[in-house]
PDB file with one MODEL, atoms N, CA, C and O in Angstrom:
MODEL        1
ATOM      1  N   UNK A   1     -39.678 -17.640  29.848  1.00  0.00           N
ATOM      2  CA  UNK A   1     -39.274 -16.376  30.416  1.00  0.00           C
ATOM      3  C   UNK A   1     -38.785 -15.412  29.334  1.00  0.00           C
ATOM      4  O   UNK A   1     -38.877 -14.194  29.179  1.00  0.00           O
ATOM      5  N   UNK A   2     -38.324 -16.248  28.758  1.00  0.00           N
ATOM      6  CA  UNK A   2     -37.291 -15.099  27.198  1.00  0.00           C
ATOM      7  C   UNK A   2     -38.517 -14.515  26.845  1.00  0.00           C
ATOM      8  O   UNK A   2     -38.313 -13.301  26.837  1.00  0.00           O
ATOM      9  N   UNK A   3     -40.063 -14.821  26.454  1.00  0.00           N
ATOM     10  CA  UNK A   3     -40.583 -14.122  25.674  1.00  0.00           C
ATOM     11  C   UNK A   3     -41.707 -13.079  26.480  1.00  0.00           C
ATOM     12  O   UNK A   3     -42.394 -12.290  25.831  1.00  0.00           O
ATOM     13  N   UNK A   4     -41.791 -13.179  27.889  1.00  0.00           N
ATOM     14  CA  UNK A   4     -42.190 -12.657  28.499  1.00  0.00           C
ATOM     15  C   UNK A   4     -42.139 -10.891  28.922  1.00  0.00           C
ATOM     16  O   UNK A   4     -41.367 -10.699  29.862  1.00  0.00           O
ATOM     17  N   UNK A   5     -42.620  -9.980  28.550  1.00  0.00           N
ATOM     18  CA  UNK A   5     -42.408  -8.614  28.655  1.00  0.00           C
ATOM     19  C   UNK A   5     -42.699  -8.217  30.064  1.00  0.00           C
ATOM     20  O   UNK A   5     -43.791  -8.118  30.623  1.00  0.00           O
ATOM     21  N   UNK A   6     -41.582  -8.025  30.488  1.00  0.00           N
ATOM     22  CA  UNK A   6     -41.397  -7.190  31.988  1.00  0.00           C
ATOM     23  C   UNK A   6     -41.806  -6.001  32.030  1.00  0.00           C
ATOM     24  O   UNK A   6     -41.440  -5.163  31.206  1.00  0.00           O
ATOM     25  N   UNK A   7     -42.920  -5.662  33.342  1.00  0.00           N
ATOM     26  CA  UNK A   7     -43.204  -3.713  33.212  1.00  0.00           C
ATOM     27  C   UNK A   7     -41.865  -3.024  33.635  1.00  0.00           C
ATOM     28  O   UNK A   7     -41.708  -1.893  33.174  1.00  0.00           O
ATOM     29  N   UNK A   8     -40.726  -3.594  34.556  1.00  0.00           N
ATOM     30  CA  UNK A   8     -39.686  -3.134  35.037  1.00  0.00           C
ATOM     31  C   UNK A   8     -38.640  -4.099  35.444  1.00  0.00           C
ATOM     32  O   UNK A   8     -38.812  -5.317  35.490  1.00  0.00           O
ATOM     33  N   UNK A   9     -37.206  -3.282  35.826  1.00  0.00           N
ATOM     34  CA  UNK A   9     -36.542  -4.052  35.998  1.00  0.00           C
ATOM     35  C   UNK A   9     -36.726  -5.269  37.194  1.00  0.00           C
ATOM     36  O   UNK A   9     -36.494  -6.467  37.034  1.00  0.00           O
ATOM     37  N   UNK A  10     -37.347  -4.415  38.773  1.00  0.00           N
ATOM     38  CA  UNK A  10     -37.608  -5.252  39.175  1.00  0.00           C
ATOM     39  C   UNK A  10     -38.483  -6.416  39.492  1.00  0.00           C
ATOM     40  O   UNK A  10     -38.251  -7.277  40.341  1.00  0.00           O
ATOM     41  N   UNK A  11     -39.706  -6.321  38.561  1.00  0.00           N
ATOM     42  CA  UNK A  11     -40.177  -7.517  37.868  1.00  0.00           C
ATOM     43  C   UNK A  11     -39.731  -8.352  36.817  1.00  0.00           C
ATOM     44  O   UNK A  11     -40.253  -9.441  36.579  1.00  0.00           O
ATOM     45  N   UNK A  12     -38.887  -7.931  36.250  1.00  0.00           N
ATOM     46  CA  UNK A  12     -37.916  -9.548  35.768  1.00  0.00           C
ATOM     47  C   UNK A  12     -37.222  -9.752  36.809  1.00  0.00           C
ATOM     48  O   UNK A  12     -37.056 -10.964  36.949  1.00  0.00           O
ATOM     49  N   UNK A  13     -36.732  -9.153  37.613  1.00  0.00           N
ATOM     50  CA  UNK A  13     -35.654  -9.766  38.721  1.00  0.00           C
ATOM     51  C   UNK A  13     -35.754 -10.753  39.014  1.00  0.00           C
ATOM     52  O   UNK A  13     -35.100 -11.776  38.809  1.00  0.00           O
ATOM     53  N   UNK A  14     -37.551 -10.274  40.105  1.00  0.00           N
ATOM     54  CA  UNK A  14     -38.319 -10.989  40.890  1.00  0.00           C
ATOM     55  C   UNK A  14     -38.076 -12.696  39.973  1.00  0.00           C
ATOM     56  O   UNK A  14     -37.375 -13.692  40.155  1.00  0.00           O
ATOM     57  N   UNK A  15     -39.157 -12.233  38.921  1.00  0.00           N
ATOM     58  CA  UNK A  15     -39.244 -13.762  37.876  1.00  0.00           C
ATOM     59  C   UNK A  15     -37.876 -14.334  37.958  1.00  0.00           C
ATOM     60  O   UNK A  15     -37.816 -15.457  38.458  1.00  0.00           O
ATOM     61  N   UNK A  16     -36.678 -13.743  37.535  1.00  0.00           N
ATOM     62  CA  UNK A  16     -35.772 -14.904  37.465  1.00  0.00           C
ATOM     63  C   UNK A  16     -35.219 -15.587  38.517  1.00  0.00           C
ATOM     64  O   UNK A  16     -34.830 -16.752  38.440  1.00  0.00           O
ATOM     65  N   UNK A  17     -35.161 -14.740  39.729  1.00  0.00           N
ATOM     66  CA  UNK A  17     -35.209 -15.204  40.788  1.00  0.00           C
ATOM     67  C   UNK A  17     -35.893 -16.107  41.384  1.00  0.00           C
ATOM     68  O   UNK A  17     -35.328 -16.922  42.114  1.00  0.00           O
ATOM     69  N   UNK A  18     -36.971 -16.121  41.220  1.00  0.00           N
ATOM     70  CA  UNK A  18     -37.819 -17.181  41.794  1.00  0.00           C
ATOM     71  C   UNK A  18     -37.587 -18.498  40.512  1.00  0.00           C
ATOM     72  O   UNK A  18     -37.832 -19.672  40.792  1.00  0.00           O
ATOM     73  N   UNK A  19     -37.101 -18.086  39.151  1.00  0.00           N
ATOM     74  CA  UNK A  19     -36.686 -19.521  38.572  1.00  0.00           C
ATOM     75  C   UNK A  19     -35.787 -20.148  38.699  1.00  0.00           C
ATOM     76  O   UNK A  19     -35.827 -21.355  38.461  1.00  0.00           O
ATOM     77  N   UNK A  20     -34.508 -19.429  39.181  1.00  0.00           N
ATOM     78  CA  UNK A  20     -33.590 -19.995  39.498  1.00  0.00           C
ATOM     79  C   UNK A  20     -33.779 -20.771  40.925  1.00  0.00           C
ATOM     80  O   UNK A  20     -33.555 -21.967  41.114  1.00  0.00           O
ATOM     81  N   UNK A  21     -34.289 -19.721  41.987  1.00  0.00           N
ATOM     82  CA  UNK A  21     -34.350 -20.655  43.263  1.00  0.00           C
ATOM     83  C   UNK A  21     -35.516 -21.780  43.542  1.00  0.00           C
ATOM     84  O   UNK A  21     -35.419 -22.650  44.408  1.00  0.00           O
ATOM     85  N   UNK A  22     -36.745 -21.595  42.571  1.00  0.00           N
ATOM     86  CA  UNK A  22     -37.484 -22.823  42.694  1.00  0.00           C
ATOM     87  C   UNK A  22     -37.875 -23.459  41.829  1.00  0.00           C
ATOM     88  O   UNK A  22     -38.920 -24.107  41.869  1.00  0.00           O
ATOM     89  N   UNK A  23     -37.162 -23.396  40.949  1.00  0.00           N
ATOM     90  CA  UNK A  23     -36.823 -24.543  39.514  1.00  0.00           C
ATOM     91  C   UNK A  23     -35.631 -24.633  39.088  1.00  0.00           C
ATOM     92  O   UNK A  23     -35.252 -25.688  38.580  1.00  0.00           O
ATOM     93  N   UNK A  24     -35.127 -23.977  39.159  1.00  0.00           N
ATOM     94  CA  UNK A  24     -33.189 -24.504  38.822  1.00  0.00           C
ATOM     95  C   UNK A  24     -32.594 -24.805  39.892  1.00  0.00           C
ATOM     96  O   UNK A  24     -31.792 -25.677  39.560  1.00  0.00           O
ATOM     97  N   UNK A  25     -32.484 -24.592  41.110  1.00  0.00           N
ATOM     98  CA  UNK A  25     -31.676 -25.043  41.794  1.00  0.00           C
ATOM     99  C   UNK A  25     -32.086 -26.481  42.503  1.00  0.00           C
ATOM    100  O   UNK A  25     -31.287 -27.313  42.934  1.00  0.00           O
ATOM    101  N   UNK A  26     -33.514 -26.568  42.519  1.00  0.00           N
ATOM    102  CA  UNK A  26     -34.419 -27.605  43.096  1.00  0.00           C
ATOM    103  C   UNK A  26     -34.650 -28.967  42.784  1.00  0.00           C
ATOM    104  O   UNK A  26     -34.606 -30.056  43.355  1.00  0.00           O
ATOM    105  N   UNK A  27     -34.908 -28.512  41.687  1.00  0.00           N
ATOM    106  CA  UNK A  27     -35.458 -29.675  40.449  1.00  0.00           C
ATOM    107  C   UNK A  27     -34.306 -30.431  39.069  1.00  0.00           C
ATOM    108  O   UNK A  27     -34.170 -31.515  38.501  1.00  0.00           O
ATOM    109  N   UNK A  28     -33.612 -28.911  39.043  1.00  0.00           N
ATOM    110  CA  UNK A  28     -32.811 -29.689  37.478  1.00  0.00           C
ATOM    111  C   UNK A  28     -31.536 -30.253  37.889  1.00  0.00           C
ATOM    112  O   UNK A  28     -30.713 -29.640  38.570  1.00  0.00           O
ATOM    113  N   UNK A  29     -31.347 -31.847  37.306  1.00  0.00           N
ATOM    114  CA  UNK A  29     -30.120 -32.579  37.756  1.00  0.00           C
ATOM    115  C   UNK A  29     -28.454 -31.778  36.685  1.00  0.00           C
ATOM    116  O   UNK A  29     -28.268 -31.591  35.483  1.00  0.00           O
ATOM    117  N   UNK A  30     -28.018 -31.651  37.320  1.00  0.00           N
ATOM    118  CA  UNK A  30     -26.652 -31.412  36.532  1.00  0.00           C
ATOM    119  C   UNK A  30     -25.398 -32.357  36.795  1.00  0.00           C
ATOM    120  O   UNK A  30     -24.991 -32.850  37.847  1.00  0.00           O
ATOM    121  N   UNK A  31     -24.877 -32.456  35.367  1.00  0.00           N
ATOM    122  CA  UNK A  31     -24.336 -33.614  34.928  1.00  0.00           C
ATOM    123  C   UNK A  31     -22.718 -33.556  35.771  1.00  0.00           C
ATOM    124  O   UNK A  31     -22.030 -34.558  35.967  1.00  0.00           O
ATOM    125  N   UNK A  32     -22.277 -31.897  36.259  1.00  0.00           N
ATOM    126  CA  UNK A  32     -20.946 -31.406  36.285  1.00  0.00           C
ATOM    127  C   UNK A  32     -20.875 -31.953  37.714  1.00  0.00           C
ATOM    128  O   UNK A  32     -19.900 -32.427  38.297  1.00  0.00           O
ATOM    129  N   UNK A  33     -22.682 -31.705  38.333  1.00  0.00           N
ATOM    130  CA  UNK A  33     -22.010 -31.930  39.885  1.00  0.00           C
ATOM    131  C   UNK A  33     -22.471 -33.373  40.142  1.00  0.00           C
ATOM    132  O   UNK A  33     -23.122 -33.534  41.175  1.00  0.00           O
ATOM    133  N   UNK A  34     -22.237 -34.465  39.359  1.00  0.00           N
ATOM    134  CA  UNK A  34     -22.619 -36.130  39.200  1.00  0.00           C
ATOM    135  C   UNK A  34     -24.340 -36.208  39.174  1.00  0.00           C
ATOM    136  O   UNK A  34     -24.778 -37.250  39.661  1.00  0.00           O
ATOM    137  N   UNK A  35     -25.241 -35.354  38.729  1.00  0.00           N
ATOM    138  CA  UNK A  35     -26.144 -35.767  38.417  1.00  0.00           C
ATOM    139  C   UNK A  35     -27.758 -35.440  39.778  1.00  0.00           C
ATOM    140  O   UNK A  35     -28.968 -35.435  39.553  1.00  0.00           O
ATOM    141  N   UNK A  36     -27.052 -35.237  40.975  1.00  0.00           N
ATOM    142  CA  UNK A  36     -28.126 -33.962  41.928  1.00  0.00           C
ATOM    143  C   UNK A  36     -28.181 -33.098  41.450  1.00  0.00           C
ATOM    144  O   UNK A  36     -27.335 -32.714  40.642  1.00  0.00           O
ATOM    145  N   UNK A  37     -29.702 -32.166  41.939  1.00  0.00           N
ATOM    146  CA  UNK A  37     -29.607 -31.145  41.609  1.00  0.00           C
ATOM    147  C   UNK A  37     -28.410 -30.194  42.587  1.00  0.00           C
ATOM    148  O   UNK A  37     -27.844 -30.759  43.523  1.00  0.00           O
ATOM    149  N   UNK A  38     -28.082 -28.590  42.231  1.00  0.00           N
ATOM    150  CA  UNK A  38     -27.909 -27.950  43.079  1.00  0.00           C
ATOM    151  C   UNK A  38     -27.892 -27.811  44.356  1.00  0.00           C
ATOM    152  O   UNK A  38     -26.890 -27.467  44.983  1.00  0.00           O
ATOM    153  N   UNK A  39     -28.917 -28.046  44.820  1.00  0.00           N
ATOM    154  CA  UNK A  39     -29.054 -27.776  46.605  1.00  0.00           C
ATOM    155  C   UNK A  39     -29.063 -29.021  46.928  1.00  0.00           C
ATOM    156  O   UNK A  39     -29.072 -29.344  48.116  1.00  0.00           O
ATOM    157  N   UNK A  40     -29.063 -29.885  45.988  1.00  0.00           N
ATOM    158  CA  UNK A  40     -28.542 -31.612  46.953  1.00  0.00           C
ATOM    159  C   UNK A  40     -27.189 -31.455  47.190  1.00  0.00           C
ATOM    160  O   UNK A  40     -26.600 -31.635  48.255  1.00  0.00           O
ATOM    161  N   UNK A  41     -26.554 -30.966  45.694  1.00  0.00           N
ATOM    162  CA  UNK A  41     -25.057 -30.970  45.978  1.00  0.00           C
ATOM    163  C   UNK A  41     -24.258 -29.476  47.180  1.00  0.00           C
ATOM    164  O   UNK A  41     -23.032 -29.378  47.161  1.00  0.00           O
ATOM    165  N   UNK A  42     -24.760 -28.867  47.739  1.00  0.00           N
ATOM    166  CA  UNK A  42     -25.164 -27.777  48.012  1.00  0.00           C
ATOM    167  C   UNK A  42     -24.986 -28.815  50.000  1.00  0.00           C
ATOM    168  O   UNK A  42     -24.038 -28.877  50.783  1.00  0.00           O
ATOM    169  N   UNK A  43     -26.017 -29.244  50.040  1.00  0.00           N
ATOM    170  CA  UNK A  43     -26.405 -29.915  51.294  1.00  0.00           C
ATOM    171  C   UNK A  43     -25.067 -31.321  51.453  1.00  0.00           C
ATOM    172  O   UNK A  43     -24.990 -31.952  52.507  1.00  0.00           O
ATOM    173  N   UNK A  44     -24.556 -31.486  50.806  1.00  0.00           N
ATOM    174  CA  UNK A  44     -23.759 -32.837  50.943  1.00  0.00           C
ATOM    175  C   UNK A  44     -22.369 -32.035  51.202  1.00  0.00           C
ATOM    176  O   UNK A  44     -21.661 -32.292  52.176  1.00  0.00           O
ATOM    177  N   UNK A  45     -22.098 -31.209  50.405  1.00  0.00           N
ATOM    178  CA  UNK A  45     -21.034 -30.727  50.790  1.00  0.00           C
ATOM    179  C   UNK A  45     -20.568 -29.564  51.950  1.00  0.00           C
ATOM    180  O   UNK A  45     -19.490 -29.300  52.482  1.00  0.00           O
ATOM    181  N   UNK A  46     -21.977 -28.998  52.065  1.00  0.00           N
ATOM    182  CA  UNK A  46     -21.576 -28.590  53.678  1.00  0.00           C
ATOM    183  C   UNK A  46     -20.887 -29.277  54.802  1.00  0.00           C
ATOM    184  O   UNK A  46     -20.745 -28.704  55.882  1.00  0.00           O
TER     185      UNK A  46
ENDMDL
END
């Protein structure tokens, strides 16, 4: 994404948005919240 040239602001938005909600929050385990991703830890603690 870093090297990617956006025509506008809201086409990087779009892009980071959609990386955060369907690759970072989905997929990547984090160590802070014992090792689920996001929306596991997200769903357990509701």
């Amino acid at each position: 994404m870093y090297q990617f040239k956006y025509k506008n602001f809201e086409e990087a938005y779009q892009s980071i948005f959609w990386y955060i909600e369907a690759f970072y929050n989905s997929k990547r385990i984090h160590q802070s919240l014992g090792y689920p991703t996001p929306n596991q830890f997200e769903k357990v603690s509701a």
